[in-house]
Kinemage of the C-alpha trace (Angstrom):
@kinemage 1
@onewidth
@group {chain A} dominant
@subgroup {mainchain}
@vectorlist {calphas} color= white
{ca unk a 1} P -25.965 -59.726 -34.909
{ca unk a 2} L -22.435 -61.203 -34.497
{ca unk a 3} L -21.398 -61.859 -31.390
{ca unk a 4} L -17.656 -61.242 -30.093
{ca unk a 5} L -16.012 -61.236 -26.746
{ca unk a 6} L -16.530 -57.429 -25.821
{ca unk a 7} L -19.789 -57.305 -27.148
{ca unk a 8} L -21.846 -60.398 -26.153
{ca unk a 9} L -23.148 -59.295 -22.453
{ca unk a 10} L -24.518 -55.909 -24.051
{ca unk a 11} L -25.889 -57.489 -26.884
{ca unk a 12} L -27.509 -60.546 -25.229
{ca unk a 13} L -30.803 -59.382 -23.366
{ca unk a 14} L -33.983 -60.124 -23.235
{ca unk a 15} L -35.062 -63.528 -25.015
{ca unk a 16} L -32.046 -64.219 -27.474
{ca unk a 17} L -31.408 -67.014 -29.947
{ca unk a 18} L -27.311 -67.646 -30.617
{ca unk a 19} L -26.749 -69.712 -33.461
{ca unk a 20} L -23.201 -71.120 -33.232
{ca unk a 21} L -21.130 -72.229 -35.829
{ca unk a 22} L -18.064 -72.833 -37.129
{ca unk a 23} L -16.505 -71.546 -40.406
{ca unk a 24} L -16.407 -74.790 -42.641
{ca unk a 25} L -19.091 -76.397 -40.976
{ca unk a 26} L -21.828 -77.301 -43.857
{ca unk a 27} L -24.171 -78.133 -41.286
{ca unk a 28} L -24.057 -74.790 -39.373
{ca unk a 29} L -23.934 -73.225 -43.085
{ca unk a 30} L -27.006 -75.522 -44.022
{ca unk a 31} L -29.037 -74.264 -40.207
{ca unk a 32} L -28.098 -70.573 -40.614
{ca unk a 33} L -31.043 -69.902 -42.774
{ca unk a 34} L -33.350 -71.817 -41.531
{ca unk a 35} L -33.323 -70.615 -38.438
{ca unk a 36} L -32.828 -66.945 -39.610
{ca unk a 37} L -36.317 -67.989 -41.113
{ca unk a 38} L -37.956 -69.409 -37.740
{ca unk a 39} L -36.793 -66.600 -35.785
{ca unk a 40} L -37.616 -64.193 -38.446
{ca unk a 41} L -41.198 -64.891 -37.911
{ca unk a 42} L -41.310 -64.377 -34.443
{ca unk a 43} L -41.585 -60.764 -32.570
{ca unk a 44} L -40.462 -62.504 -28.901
{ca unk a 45} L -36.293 -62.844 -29.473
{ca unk a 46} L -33.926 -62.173 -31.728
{ca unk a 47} L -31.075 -64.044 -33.429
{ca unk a 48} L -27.453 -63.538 -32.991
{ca unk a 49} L -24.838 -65.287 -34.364
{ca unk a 50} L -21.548 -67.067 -32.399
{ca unk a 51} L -18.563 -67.702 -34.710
{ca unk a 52} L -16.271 -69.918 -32.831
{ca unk a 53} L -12.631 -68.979 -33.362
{ca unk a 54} L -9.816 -68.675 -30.758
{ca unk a 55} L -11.215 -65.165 -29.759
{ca unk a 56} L -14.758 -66.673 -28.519
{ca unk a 57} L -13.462 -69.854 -27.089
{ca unk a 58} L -13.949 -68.145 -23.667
{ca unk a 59} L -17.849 -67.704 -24.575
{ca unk a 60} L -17.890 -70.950 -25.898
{ca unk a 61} L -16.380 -72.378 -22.535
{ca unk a 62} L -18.849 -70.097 -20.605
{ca unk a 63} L -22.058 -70.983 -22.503
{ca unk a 64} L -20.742 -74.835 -22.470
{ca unk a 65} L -20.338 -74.897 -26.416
{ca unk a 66} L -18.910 -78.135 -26.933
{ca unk a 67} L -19.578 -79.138 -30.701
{ca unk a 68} L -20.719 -77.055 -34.223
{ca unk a 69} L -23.799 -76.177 -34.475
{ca unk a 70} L -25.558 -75.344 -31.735
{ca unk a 71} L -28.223 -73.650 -30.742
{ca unk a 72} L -28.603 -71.606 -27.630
{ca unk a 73} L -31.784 -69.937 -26.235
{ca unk a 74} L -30.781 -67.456 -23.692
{ca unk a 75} L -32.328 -64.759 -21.170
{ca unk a 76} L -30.336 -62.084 -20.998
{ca unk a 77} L -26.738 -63.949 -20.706
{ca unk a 78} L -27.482 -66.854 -19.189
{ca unk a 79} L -28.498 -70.723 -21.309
{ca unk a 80} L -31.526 -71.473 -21.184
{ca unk a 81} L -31.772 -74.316 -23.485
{ca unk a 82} L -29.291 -75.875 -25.814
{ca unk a 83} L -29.543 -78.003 -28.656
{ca unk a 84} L -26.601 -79.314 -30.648
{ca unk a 85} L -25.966 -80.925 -33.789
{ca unk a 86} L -28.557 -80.313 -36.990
{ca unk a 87} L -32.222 -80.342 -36.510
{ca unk a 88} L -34.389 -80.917 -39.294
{ca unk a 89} L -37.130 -77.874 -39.389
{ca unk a 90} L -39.780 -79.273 -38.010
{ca unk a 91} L -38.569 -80.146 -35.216
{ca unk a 92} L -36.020 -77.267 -34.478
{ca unk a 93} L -39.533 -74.885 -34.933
{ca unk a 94} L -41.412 -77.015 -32.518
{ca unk a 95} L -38.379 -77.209 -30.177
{ca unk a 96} L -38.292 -73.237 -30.163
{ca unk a 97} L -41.520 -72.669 -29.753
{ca unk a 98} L -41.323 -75.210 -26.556
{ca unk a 99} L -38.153 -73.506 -24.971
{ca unk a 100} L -39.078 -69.767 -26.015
{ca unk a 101} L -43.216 -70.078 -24.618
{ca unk a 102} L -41.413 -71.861 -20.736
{ca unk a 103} L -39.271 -68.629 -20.598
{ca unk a 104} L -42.410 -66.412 -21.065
């Protein structure tokens, strides 16, 4: 789901994966199915997905977003873990699995 400023604290609960990105980003473009993929196979979170633009630079600010992509695993609203820049899949899967299985 796509995350906006009036709809991110409804939208965000549970265990909740926020892929962030920016719009001419080819990393973020190159993660976003990858990720849709790892998280796909999983029944513990979901995926959401955090455009930044000038109307979410307040959630960016708030979730301490400072580059494109990141990755955020949250409970309910709050960052849990954060990892930024591209990950190759191997290591983003293991790195989910880690943060995901300490929330538990």
């Amino acid at each position: 789901m796509k995350l906006n400023k009036e709809n991110y604290k409804e939208v965000l609960k549970g265990i909740s994966v926020v892929e962030v990105s920016g719009e001419s980003c080819a990393n973020c473009l190159t993660l976003m199915p990858i990720l849709a993929r790892l998280v796909g196979n999983r029944n513990d979170c979901t995926l959401h997905h955090l455009e930044v633009d000038e109307t979410t630079l307040p959630i960016c600010e708030e979730f301490g977003v400072e580059a494109v992509p990141t990755i955020l695993i949250m409970k309910d609203d709050k960052v849990v873990s954060k990892c930024r820049g591209y990950q190759p899949e191997e290591i983003l899967e293991i790195w989910l699995d880690s943060k995901i299985e300490e929330i538990k």
